[in-house]
C-alpha positions in Angstrom: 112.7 112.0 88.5 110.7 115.4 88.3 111.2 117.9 90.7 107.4 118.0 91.4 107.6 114.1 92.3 111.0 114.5 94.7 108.7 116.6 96.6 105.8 114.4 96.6 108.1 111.8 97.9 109.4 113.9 100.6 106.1 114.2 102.1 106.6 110.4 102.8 109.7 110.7 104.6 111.7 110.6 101.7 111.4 106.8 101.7 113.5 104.9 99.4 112.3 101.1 98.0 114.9 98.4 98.1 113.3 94.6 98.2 109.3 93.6 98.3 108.0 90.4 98.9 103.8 89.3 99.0 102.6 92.4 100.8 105.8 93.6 102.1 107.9 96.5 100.8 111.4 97.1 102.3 113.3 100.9 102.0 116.9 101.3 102.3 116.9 102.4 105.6 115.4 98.7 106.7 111.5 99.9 107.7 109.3 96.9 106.5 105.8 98.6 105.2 102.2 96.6 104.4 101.7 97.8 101.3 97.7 97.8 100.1 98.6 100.8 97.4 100.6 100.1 94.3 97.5 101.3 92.4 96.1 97.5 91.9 99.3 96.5 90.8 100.4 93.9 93.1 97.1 91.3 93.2 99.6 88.4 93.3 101.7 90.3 95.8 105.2 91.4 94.5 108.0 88.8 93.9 105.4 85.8 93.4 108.0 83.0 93.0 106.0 80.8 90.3 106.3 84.3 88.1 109.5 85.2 89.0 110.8 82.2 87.8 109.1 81.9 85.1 110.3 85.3 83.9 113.7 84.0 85.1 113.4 81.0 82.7 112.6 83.1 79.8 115.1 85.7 80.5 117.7 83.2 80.4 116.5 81.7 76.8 115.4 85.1 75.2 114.5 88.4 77.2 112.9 90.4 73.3 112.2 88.9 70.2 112.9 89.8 66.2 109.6 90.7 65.7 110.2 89.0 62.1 109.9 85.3 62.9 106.6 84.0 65.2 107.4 84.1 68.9 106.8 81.0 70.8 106.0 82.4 74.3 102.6 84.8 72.9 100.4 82.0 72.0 100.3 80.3 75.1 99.9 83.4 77.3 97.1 85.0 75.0 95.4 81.1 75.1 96.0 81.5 79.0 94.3 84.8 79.0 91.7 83.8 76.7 90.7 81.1 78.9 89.5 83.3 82.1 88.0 85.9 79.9 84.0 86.6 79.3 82.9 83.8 76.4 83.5 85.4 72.7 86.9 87.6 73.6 89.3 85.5 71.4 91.5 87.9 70.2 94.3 89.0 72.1 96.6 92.3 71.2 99.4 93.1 73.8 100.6 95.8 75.2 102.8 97.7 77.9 100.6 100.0 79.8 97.0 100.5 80.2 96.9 103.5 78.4 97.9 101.7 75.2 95.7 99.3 75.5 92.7 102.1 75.5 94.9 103.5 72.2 94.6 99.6 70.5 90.8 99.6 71.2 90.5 103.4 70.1 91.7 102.6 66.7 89.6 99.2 66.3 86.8 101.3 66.9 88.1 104.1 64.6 88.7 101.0 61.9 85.1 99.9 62.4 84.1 103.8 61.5 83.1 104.6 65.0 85.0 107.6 65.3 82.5 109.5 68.2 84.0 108.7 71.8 81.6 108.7 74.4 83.2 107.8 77.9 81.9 108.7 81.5 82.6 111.6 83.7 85.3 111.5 86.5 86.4 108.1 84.6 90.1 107.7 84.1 91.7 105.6 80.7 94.9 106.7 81.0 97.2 109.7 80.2 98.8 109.2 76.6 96.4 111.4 74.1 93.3 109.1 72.9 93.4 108.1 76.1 93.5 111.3 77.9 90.9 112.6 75.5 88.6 109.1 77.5 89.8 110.6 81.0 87.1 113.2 81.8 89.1 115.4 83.9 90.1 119.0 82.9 93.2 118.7 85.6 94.9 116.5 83.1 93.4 117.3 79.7 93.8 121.2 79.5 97.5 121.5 79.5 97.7 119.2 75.9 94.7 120.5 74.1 93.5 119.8 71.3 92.8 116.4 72.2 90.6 114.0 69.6 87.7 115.7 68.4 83.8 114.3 68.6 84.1 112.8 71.9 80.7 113.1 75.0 81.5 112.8 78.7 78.0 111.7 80.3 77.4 111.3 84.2 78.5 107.5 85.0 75.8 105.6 86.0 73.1 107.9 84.1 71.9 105.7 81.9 69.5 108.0 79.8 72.2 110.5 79.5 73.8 107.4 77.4 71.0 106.8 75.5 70.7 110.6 74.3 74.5 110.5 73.3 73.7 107.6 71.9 70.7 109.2 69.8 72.8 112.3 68.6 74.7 110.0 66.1 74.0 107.2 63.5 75.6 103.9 64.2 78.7 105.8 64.7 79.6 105.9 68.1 82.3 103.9 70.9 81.6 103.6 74.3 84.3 102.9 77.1 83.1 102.6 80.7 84.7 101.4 83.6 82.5 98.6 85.6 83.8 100.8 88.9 85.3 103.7 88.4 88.1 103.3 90.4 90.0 106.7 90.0 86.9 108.2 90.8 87.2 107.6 94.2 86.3 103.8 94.0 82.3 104.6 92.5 80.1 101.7 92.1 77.6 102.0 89.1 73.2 101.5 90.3 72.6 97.7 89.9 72.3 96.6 86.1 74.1 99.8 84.9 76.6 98.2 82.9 74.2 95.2 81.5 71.5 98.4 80.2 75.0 100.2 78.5 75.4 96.9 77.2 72.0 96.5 76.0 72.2 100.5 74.9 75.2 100.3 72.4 73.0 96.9 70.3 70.7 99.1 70.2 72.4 102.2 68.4 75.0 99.5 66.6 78.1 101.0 69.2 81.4 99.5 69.6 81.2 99.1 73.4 84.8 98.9 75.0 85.1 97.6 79.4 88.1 99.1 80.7 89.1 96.5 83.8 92.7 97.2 83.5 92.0 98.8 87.3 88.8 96.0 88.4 90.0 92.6 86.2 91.6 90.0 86.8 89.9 89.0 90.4 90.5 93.0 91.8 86.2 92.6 92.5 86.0 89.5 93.9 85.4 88.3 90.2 87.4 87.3 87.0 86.4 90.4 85.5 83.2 93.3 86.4 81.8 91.6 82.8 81.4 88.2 84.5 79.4 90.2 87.2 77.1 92.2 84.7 76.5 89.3 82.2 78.3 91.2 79.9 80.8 90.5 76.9 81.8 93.7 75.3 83.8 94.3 71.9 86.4 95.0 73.7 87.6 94.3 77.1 91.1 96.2 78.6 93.4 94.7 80.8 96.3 95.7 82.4 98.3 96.2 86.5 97.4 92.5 87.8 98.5 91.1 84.6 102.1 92.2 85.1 102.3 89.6 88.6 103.8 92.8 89.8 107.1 91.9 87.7 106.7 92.7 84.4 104.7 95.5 82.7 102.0 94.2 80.6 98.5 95.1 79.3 96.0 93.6 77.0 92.9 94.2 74.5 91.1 91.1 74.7 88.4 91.5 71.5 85.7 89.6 69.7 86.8 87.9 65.9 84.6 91.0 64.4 86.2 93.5 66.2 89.6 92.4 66.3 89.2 91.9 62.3 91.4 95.1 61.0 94.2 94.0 63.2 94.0 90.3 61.8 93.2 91.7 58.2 96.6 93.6 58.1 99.2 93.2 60.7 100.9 95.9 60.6 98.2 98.3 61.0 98.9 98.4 64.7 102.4 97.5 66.1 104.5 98.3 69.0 108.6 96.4 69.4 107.2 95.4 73.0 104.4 94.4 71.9 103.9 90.7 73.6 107.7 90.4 74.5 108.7 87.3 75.3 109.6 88.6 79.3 106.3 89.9 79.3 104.2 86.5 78.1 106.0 84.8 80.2 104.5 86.8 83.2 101.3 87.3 82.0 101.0 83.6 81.6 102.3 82.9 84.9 99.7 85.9 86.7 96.8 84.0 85.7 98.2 80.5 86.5 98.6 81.7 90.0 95.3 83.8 90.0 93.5 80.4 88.9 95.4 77.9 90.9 95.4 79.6 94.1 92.0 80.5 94.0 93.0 84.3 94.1 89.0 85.5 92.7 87.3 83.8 95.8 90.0 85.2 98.4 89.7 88.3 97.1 86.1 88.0 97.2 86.2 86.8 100.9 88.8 88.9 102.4 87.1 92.0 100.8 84.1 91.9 102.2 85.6 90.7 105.9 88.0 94.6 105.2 85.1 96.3 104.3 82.3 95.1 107.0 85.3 96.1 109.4 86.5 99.3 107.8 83.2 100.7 108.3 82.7 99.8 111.6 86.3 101.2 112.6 84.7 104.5 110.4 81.7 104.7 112.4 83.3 103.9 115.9 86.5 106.6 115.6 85.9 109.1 112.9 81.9 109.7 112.2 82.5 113.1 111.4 85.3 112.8 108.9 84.5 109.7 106.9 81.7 110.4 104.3 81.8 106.4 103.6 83.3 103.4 103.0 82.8 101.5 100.4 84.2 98.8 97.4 83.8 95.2 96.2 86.0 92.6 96.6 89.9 94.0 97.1 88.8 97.3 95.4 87.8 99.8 98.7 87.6 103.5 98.9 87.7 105.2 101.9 85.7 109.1 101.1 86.7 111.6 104.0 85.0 115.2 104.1 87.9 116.9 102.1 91.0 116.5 100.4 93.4 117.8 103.1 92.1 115.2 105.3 92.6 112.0 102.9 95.9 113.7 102.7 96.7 113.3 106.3 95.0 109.7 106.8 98.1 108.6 103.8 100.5 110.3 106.1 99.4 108.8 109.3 98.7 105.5 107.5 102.6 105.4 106.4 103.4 106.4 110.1 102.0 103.0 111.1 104.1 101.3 107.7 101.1 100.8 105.8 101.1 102.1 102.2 97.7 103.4 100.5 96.8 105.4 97.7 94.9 108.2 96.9 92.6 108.7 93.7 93.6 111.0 91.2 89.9 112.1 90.4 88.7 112.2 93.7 91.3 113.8 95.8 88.5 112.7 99.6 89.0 109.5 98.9 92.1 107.0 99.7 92.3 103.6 98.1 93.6 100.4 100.0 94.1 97.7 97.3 95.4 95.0 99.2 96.8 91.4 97.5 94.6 88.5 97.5 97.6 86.9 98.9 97.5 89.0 102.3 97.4 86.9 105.3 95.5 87.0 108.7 97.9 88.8 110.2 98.2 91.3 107.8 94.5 92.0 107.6 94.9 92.6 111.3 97.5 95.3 110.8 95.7 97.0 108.2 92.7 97.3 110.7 94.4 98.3 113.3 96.5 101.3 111.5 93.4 102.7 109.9 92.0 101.9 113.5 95.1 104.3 115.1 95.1 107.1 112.2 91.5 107.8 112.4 91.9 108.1 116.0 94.7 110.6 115.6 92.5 112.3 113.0 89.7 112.6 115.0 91.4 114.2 118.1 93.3 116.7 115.2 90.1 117.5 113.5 87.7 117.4 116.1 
Protein backbone atom coordinates (compact mmCIF):
# COMPACT_ATOMS: atom_id res chain seq x y z
CA UNK A 1 0.00 0.00 0.00
CA UNK A 2 1.27 3.63 -0.98
CA UNK A 3 1.87 6.03 1.57
CA UNK A 4 -0.56 8.48 -0.20
CA UNK A 5 -3.42 5.68 0.10
CA UNK A 6 -2.59 4.89 4.08
CA UNK A 7 -3.51 8.44 4.47
CA UNK A 8 -6.48 8.40 2.40
CA UNK A 9 -7.60 5.59 4.53
CA UNK A 10 -6.91 7.32 7.68
CA UNK A 11 -9.34 9.95 6.93
CA UNK A 12 -11.93 6.97 7.33
CA UNK A 13 -10.96 6.09 10.65
CA UNK A 14 -8.38 3.86 9.59
CA UNK A 15 -11.00 1.20 8.92
CA UNK A 16 -9.91 -2.19 8.21
CA UNK A 17 -12.28 -4.81 5.99
CA UNK A 18 -12.63 -8.29 7.31
CA UNK A 19 -16.02 -10.21 5.91
CA UNK A 20 -18.98 -8.65 3.42
CA UNK A 21 -22.05 -10.10 2.79
CA UNK A 22 -25.14 -8.49 0.17
CA UNK A 23 -24.68 -4.89 1.17
CA UNK A 24 -22.93 -5.40 4.30
CA UNK A 25 -19.14 -4.83 4.95
CA UNK A 26 -17.65 -5.92 8.23
CA UNK A 27 -13.94 -4.20 9.64
CA UNK A 28 -11.94 -5.89 12.18
CA UNK A 29 -12.89 -3.91 14.85
CA UNK A 30 -16.68 -5.51 14.34
CA UNK A 31 -18.64 -2.04 12.93
CA UNK A 32 -21.11 -3.42 10.26
CA UNK A 33 -21.21 -0.61 7.28
CA UNK A 34 -24.09 -0.30 4.19
CA UNK A 35 -22.00 -0.17 1.66
CA UNK A 36 -23.52 1.74 -1.75
CA UNK A 37 -19.72 2.55 -2.93
CA UNK A 38 -17.42 -0.10 -4.22
CA UNK A 39 -17.36 1.87 -7.44
CA UNK A 40 -20.27 -0.30 -9.21
CA UNK A 41 -18.58 -3.27 -8.18
CA UNK A 42 -20.94 -5.12 -5.99
CA UNK A 43 -24.46 -5.06 -8.30
CA UNK A 44 -25.05 -8.68 -6.99
CA UNK A 45 -23.96 -7.67 -3.54
CA UNK A 46 -20.61 -9.19 -2.24
CA UNK A 47 -20.51 -12.98 -1.37
CA UNK A 48 -23.54 -13.89 -3.70
CA UNK A 49 -23.75 -17.69 -2.74
CA UNK A 50 -24.89 -19.06 -6.31
CA UNK A 51 -21.27 -17.31 -7.52
CA UNK A 52 -19.35 -18.15 -4.73
CA UNK A 53 -20.02 -21.58 -5.22
CA UNK A 54 -19.65 -21.71 -8.36
CA UNK A 55 -16.19 -20.21 -8.18
CA UNK A 56 -15.80 -22.74 -5.33
CA UNK A 57 -16.65 -25.63 -7.71
CA UNK A 58 -14.23 -24.60 -10.25
CA UNK A 59 -11.52 -23.81 -7.92
CA UNK A 60 -11.67 -27.19 -6.68
CA UNK A 61 -11.36 -28.82 -10.32
CA UNK A 62 -8.99 -26.21 -11.88
CA UNK A 63 -8.33 -22.56 -10.46
CA UNK A 64 -5.90 -21.39 -14.26
CA UNK A 65 -5.65 -23.13 -17.32
CA UNK A 66 -2.56 -24.25 -19.93
CA UNK A 67 -3.43 -21.84 -22.22
CA UNK A 68 -2.39 -24.65 -24.81
CA UNK A 69 -5.36 -27.00 -24.83
CA UNK A 70 -9.22 -25.36 -25.24
CA UNK A 71 -10.66 -24.51 -21.84
CA UNK A 72 -14.06 -25.80 -21.07
CA UNK A 73 -15.40 -23.16 -18.66
CA UNK A 74 -14.92 -19.90 -21.57
CA UNK A 75 -17.53 -21.01 -23.95
CA UNK A 76 -20.25 -21.26 -21.79
CA UNK A 77 -19.66 -17.92 -19.90
CA UNK A 78 -18.91 -15.89 -23.24
CA UNK A 79 -22.44 -17.80 -24.69
CA UNK A 80 -24.01 -16.57 -21.22
CA UNK A 81 -22.69 -13.10 -21.88
CA UNK A 82 -23.54 -13.15 -25.34
CA UNK A 83 -27.02 -13.88 -24.63
CA UNK A 84 -27.95 -10.56 -22.56
CA UNK A 85 -25.92 -8.43 -24.87
CA UNK A 86 -27.38 -5.76 -27.72
CA UNK A 87 -28.32 -8.25 -31.02
CA UNK A 88 -24.96 -8.61 -33.29
CA UNK A 89 -22.14 -8.65 -30.32
CA UNK A 90 -21.05 -12.27 -30.78
CA UNK A 91 -17.65 -12.11 -30.09
CA UNK A 92 -16.38 -12.20 -26.77
CA UNK A 93 -12.46 -11.43 -25.69
CA UNK A 94 -11.81 -11.48 -21.86
CA UNK A 95 -10.08 -9.69 -19.71
CA UNK A 96 -9.14 -8.63 -16.02
CA UNK A 97 -9.78 -5.06 -15.60
CA UNK A 98 -11.70 -2.42 -17.40
CA UNK A 99 -8.84 -0.70 -18.57
CA UNK A 100 -7.81 -3.70 -20.65
CA UNK A 101 -10.75 -4.19 -22.05
CA UNK A 102 -10.52 -0.38 -23.49
CA UNK A 103 -6.71 -1.71 -24.55
CA UNK A 104 -8.50 -4.98 -26.58
CA UNK A 105 -10.95 -2.61 -28.36
CA UNK A 106 -8.11 0.04 -28.94
CA UNK A 107 -6.10 -2.41 -30.98
CA UNK A 108 -9.31 -3.83 -32.99
CA UNK A 109 -9.75 -0.47 -33.92
CA UNK A 110 -6.00 0.08 -34.64
CA UNK A 111 -6.24 -3.42 -36.71
CA UNK A 112 -9.17 -2.07 -38.70
CA UNK A 113 -6.79 1.13 -39.57
CA UNK A 114 -8.65 3.49 -37.33
CA UNK A 115 -5.82 4.77 -35.55
CA UNK A 116 -7.48 8.63 -34.61
CA UNK A 117 -9.07 8.34 -31.03
CA UNK A 118 -11.80 10.58 -30.42
CA UNK A 119 -13.33 10.15 -26.80
CA UNK A 120 -15.38 12.78 -24.66
CA UNK A 121 -14.22 15.22 -22.20
CA UNK A 122 -14.34 14.54 -18.36
CA UNK A 123 -14.91 10.74 -19.58
CA UNK A 124 -12.81 8.17 -17.74
CA UNK A 125 -11.53 4.56 -19.69
CA UNK A 126 -9.22 3.68 -17.38
CA UNK A 127 -5.62 4.39 -16.21
CA UNK A 128 -3.18 1.84 -18.16
CA UNK A 129 -1.71 4.02 -21.24
CA UNK A 130 -4.24 3.70 -24.37
CA UNK A 131 -6.61 3.93 -21.91
CA UNK A 132 -5.36 6.84 -20.08
CA UNK A 133 -4.74 8.56 -23.39
CA UNK A 134 -9.30 7.91 -23.67
CA UNK A 135 -9.56 9.53 -20.00
CA UNK A 136 -9.74 13.23 -20.70
CA UNK A 137 -8.33 14.53 -17.58
CA UNK A 138 -4.87 16.29 -17.31
CA UNK A 139 -4.84 15.19 -13.36
CA UNK A 140 -4.01 11.71 -14.52
CA UNK A 141 -2.49 12.05 -18.02
CA UNK A 142 0.34 14.64 -17.53
CA UNK A 143 2.62 12.82 -15.15
CA UNK A 144 3.09 9.77 -18.21
CA UNK A 145 3.21 11.86 -21.24
CA UNK A 146 3.61 11.14 -24.25
CA UNK A 147 0.49 9.24 -24.35
CA UNK A 148 -0.89 7.80 -28.04
CA UNK A 149 -0.68 10.35 -30.50
CA UNK A 150 -3.90 11.54 -32.91
CA UNK A 151 -6.38 11.36 -30.37
CA UNK A 152 -9.68 14.58 -29.95
CA UNK A 153 -11.40 15.12 -26.65
CA UNK A 154 -14.91 16.79 -27.59
CA UNK A 155 -17.58 18.16 -24.97
CA UNK A 156 -19.90 14.96 -24.14
CA UNK A 157 -23.11 15.36 -25.28
CA UNK A 158 -22.06 18.07 -28.08
CA UNK A 159 -22.98 16.35 -30.80
CA UNK A 160 -21.70 18.73 -33.62
CA UNK A 161 -18.49 18.93 -32.00
CA UNK A 162 -18.45 14.99 -32.96
CA UNK A 163 -19.35 15.55 -36.29
CA UNK A 164 -16.43 18.13 -36.93
CA UNK A 165 -13.94 15.64 -35.39
CA UNK A 166 -15.48 13.38 -37.35
CA UNK A 167 -14.99 15.65 -40.63
CA UNK A 168 -11.20 16.37 -39.92
CA UNK A 169 -10.36 12.66 -40.94
CA UNK A 170 -11.19 10.17 -43.74
CA UNK A 171 -12.79 7.01 -42.59
CA UNK A 172 -10.12 6.82 -40.12
CA UNK A 173 -11.36 7.51 -36.92
CA UNK A 174 -12.63 5.34 -33.28
CA UNK A 175 -15.04 6.72 -31.06
CA UNK A 176 -15.47 5.61 -27.31
CA UNK A 177 -18.24 7.21 -25.31
CA UNK A 178 -19.68 6.32 -22.14
CA UNK A 179 -23.78 6.14 -22.26
CA UNK A 180 -23.33 8.20 -18.61
CA UNK A 181 -20.35 9.34 -17.73
CA UNK A 182 -20.10 8.12 -14.52
CA UNK A 183 -16.64 9.44 -13.28
CA UNK A 184 -17.86 12.58 -14.35
CA UNK A 185 -19.83 13.10 -11.60
CA UNK A 186 -22.69 10.70 -12.82
CA UNK A 187 -23.58 13.06 -16.29
CA UNK A 188 -26.50 12.01 -18.29
CA UNK A 189 -26.10 12.69 -22.16
CA UNK A 190 -29.48 15.19 -23.96
CA UNK A 191 -32.01 12.52 -25.07
CA UNK A 192 -30.94 10.62 -28.34
CA UNK A 193 -27.22 11.61 -27.81
CA UNK A 194 -25.80 8.30 -28.09
CA UNK A 195 -28.33 6.95 -30.95
CA UNK A 196 -27.09 10.49 -33.25
CA UNK A 197 -23.09 9.28 -32.22
CA UNK A 198 -24.26 6.10 -33.42
CA UNK A 199 -25.79 7.37 -36.46
CA UNK A 200 -22.54 9.87 -36.67
CA UNK A 201 -19.65 7.17 -36.89
CA UNK A 202 -22.03 5.26 -40.26
CA UNK A 203 -21.71 8.15 -41.49
CA UNK A 204 -17.89 8.87 -41.50
CA UNK A 205 -17.27 4.78 -41.61
CA UNK A 206 -15.97 5.02 -37.57
CA UNK A 207 -15.36 2.15 -35.35
CA UNK A 208 -17.67 3.22 -32.55
CA UNK A 209 -16.70 1.50 -29.11
CA UNK A 210 -19.65 1.91 -25.71
CA UNK A 211 -17.72 1.71 -22.63
CA UNK A 212 -20.48 0.23 -19.86
CA UNK A 213 -17.93 -1.41 -17.80
CA UNK A 214 -19.28 1.42 -15.14
CA UNK A 215 -23.43 1.49 -16.58
CA UNK A 216 -23.83 -2.38 -17.97
CA UNK A 217 -24.98 -5.10 -16.86
CA UNK A 218 -28.47 -3.70 -15.14
CA UNK A 219 -26.29 -0.56 -13.22
CA UNK A 220 -29.17 1.85 -15.33
CA UNK A 221 -32.02 0.07 -14.73
CA UNK A 222 -31.26 -1.70 -18.20
CA UNK A 223 -29.07 -4.66 -19.54
CA UNK A 224 -26.85 -2.25 -20.94
CA UNK A 225 -27.18 2.08 -21.88
CA UNK A 226 -27.19 0.36 -25.73
CA UNK A 227 -30.46 -1.36 -25.09
CA UNK A 228 -31.74 2.19 -23.92
CA UNK A 229 -30.36 4.13 -27.00
CA UNK A 230 -31.24 1.45 -29.71
CA UNK A 231 -27.83 1.11 -30.22
CA UNK A 232 -25.30 -1.82 -31.08
CA UNK A 233 -21.83 -0.54 -31.35
CA UNK A 234 -18.59 -2.35 -32.76
CA UNK A 235 -17.68 -2.72 -29.60
CA UNK A 236 -19.26 -2.82 -26.27
CA UNK A 237 -16.87 -2.87 -22.78
CA UNK A 238 -17.75 -4.56 -19.85
CA UNK A 239 -16.38 -4.90 -16.70
CA UNK A 240 -17.09 -4.37 -12.18
CA UNK A 241 -20.62 -6.22 -12.19
CA UNK A 242 -19.26 -8.98 -14.17
CA UNK A 243 -16.86 -9.93 -11.47
CA UNK A 244 -20.25 -10.87 -8.89
CA UNK A 245 -18.03 -8.97 -6.60
CA UNK A 246 -15.70 -12.24 -6.37
CA UNK A 247 -13.63 -12.50 -9.15
CA UNK A 248 -11.99 -9.79 -11.31
CA UNK A 249 -13.25 -9.90 -14.74
CA UNK A 250 -13.85 -7.71 -17.84
CA UNK A 251 -15.08 -8.14 -21.35
CA UNK A 252 -15.00 -6.79 -25.16
CA UNK A 253 -18.10 -7.98 -26.47
CA UNK A 254 -17.69 -7.18 -30.54
CA UNK A 255 -19.46 -7.66 -33.82
CA UNK A 256 -17.92 -10.85 -36.28
CA UNK A 257 -16.38 -7.77 -38.47
CA UNK A 258 -14.75 -6.26 -35.79
CA UNK A 259 -13.65 -8.94 -33.76
CA UNK A 260 -12.16 -10.46 -37.17
CA UNK A 261 -8.14 -9.67 -36.50
CA UNK A 262 -8.50 -11.36 -33.18
CA UNK A 263 -10.26 -14.51 -34.83
CA UNK A 264 -7.88 -14.22 -37.93
CA UNK A 265 -4.73 -14.81 -35.75
CA UNK A 266 -4.97 -15.64 -32.20
CA UNK A 267 -2.21 -14.67 -30.95
CA UNK A 268 -2.34 -11.14 -31.94
CA UNK A 269 -3.85 -10.28 -28.69
CA UNK A 270 -3.23 -12.45 -25.56
CA UNK A 271 -3.06 -12.16 -21.87
CA UNK A 272 -2.25 -15.80 -19.27
CA UNK A 273 -5.57 -14.51 -17.42
CA UNK A 274 -7.22 -14.00 -20.08
CA UNK A 275 -10.82 -15.93 -19.51
CA UNK A 276 -9.36 -18.02 -16.57
CA UNK A 277 -11.27 -20.70 -15.68
CA UNK A 278 -12.02 -18.83 -11.82
CA UNK A 279 -12.93 -16.02 -13.67
CA UNK A 280 -15.69 -17.81 -16.34
CA UNK A 281 -16.92 -19.36 -13.76
CA UNK A 282 -18.05 -15.97 -12.10
CA UNK A 283 -18.83 -14.28 -14.96
CA UNK A 284 -21.17 -17.02 -15.88
CA UNK A 285 -22.64 -17.15 -12.54
CA UNK A 286 -23.09 -12.79 -12.46
CA UNK A 287 -25.43 -12.95 -15.17
CA UNK A 288 -27.34 -16.11 -14.12
CA UNK A 289 -28.19 -14.19 -10.97
CA UNK A 290 -28.64 -10.72 -12.75
CA UNK A 291 -31.23 -12.69 -15.09
CA UNK A 292 -32.87 -14.97 -12.75
CA UNK A 293 -33.49 -12.69 -9.95
CA UNK A 294 -34.67 -10.01 -12.06
CA UNK A 295 -31.77 -7.77 -10.91
CA UNK A 296 -32.42 -5.06 -14.29
CA UNK A 297 -36.07 -4.31 -13.16
CA UNK A 298 -35.03 -3.89 -9.33
CA UNK A 299 -32.50 -1.89 -10.09
CA UNK A 300 -34.73 0.01 -12.24
CA UNK A 301 -37.39 0.27 -9.47
CA UNK A 302 -35.40 0.89 -6.50
CA UNK A 303 -33.54 3.64 -8.34
CA UNK A 304 -35.97 5.78 -9.13
CA UNK A 305 -37.78 5.20 -5.44
CA UNK A 306 -33.62 6.46 -4.09
CA UNK A 307 -33.65 9.12 -6.38
CA UNK A 308 -37.39 10.74 -6.06
CA UNK A 309 -36.41 10.59 -2.24
CA UNK A 310 -32.77 11.81 -2.34
CA UNK A 311 -33.98 14.86 -3.83
CA UNK A 312 -36.54 15.61 -1.67
CA UNK A 313 -34.22 14.94 1.43
CA UNK A 314 -31.80 17.55 -0.82
CA UNK A 315 -34.31 20.04 -1.10
CA UNK A 316 -35.85 19.78 2.53
CA UNK A 317 -32.20 19.86 4.55
CA UNK A 318 -29.38 21.18 2.40
CA UNK A 319 -30.85 23.71 -0.52
CA UNK A 320 -27.93 25.68 -0.40
CA UNK A 321 -25.21 22.95 -0.69
CA UNK A 322 -26.69 20.45 -3.12
CA UNK A 323 -26.36 21.67 -6.79
CA UNK A 324 -28.51 18.41 -7.74
CA UNK A 325 -29.38 15.10 -7.63
CA UNK A 326 -29.47 13.09 -10.23
CA UNK A 327 -28.89 9.27 -12.03
CA UNK A 328 -30.84 6.37 -13.63
CA UNK A 329 -31.53 3.27 -12.24
CA UNK A 330 -28.74 2.37 -9.29
CA UNK A 331 -26.33 4.87 -10.94
CA UNK A 332 -26.94 8.39 -8.64
CA UNK A 333 -24.78 11.38 -8.17
CA UNK A 334 -25.13 13.59 -5.61
CA UNK A 335 -23.33 17.43 -7.00
CA UNK A 336 -22.70 19.67 -3.75
CA UNK A 337 -21.35 23.40 -4.33
CA UNK A 338 -17.58 22.34 -3.87
CA UNK A 339 -15.25 19.68 -3.41
CA UNK A 340 -14.51 20.17 0.36
CA UNK A 341 -18.08 19.76 0.96
CA UNK A 342 -18.62 16.19 -1.02
CA UNK A 343 -15.57 15.61 1.04
CA UNK A 344 -17.30 16.01 4.33
CA UNK A 345 -20.90 14.45 3.25
CA UNK A 346 -18.23 10.84 2.68
CA UNK A 347 -17.10 11.55 6.14
CA UNK A 348 -20.30 12.10 7.76
CA UNK A 349 -21.93 9.38 5.57
CA UNK A 350 -19.23 6.73 7.08
CA UNK A 351 -20.12 8.23 10.62
CA UNK A 352 -23.58 6.82 10.09
CA UNK A 353 -21.79 3.25 8.51
CA UNK A 354 -22.77 3.92 5.16
CA UNK A 355 -20.01 3.65 2.52
CA UNK A 356 -20.15 6.03 -0.71
CA UNK A 357 -17.85 7.16 -3.30
CA UNK A 358 -16.62 10.10 -4.68
CA UNK A 359 -15.94 10.73 -8.57
CA UNK A 360 -12.48 11.03 -9.67
CA UNK A 361 -13.45 13.67 -12.43
CA UNK A 362 -15.72 15.51 -10.55
CA UNK A 363 -14.38 15.98 -7.17
CA UNK A 364 -18.69 17.96 -6.04
CA UNK A 365 -20.08 15.06 -6.60
CA UNK A 366 -20.49 11.66 -4.35
CA UNK A 367 -21.73 8.53 -5.92
CA UNK A 368 -24.08 5.94 -3.96
CA UNK A 369 -24.04 2.76 -6.14
CA UNK A 370 -26.11 0.63 -4.16
CA UNK A 371 -26.81 -3.40 -5.12
CA UNK A 372 -29.96 -4.39 -6.79
CA UNK A 373 -30.04 -6.78 -4.01
CA UNK A 374 -30.50 -4.09 -1.20
CA UNK A 375 -33.46 -4.57 0.84
CA UNK A 376 -36.28 -2.30 2.36
CA UNK A 377 -34.66 -1.80 5.22
CA UNK A 378 -31.55 -0.91 3.84
CA UNK A 379 -33.02 1.67 1.48
CA UNK A 380 -34.41 3.14 4.69
CA UNK A 381 -30.97 3.49 6.20
CA UNK A 382 -29.39 4.96 3.30
CA UNK A 383 -32.20 7.69 3.47
CA UNK A 384 -32.00 8.33 6.59
CA UNK A 385 -27.90 8.82 6.86
CA UNK A 386 -27.89 11.06 3.90
CA UNK A 387 -31.08 12.55 5.74
CA UNK A 388 -28.64 13.04 9.13
CA UNK A 389 -25.32 14.22 7.23
CA UNK A 390 -26.93 16.83 5.24
CA UNK A 391 -28.47 18.07 8.37
CA UNK A 392 -25.06 18.21 10.06
CA UNK A 393 -23.80 19.83 6.92
CA UNK A 394 -26.24 22.32 6.79
CA UNK A 395 -25.85 23.62 10.48
CA UNK A 396 -21.65 23.44 9.67
CA UNK A 397 -22.03 25.30 6.39
CA UNK A 398 -24.74 27.48 6.95
Amino acid sequence: MSRGRSQLASMFGGLVEQSASGARVVTTDGQEFLNCGGYGVFFTGAGHPHIVAAVQRQAEQQALSTRLFLDPAVGPAARELVSVAPAGLERVHFAGSGTEATEAAIKLARAHGKRRLISMENGYHGKTLGALTLTAKALYQTPFRPLLPDVTHVPFGDVPALAEALRAGDGDACVVVEPVQSEAGVVLPPPGYLKEVAALCREHGAFLVVDEVMTGLGRLGAWWGCDLAEVRPDVLLVGKALSGGVVPVSAALATPEAFEPFDADPYLHTSTYSGAPIAMAAARATVEVIRDEGLVGRSAEIGARLLDALRAIAADRAPGLVREVRGAGLLIGIELADASQAGELLLEMVDRHVVVNHSLNAHPVVRLTPPAVITPQEEAQLLEAVDGSLTAMAKTFS
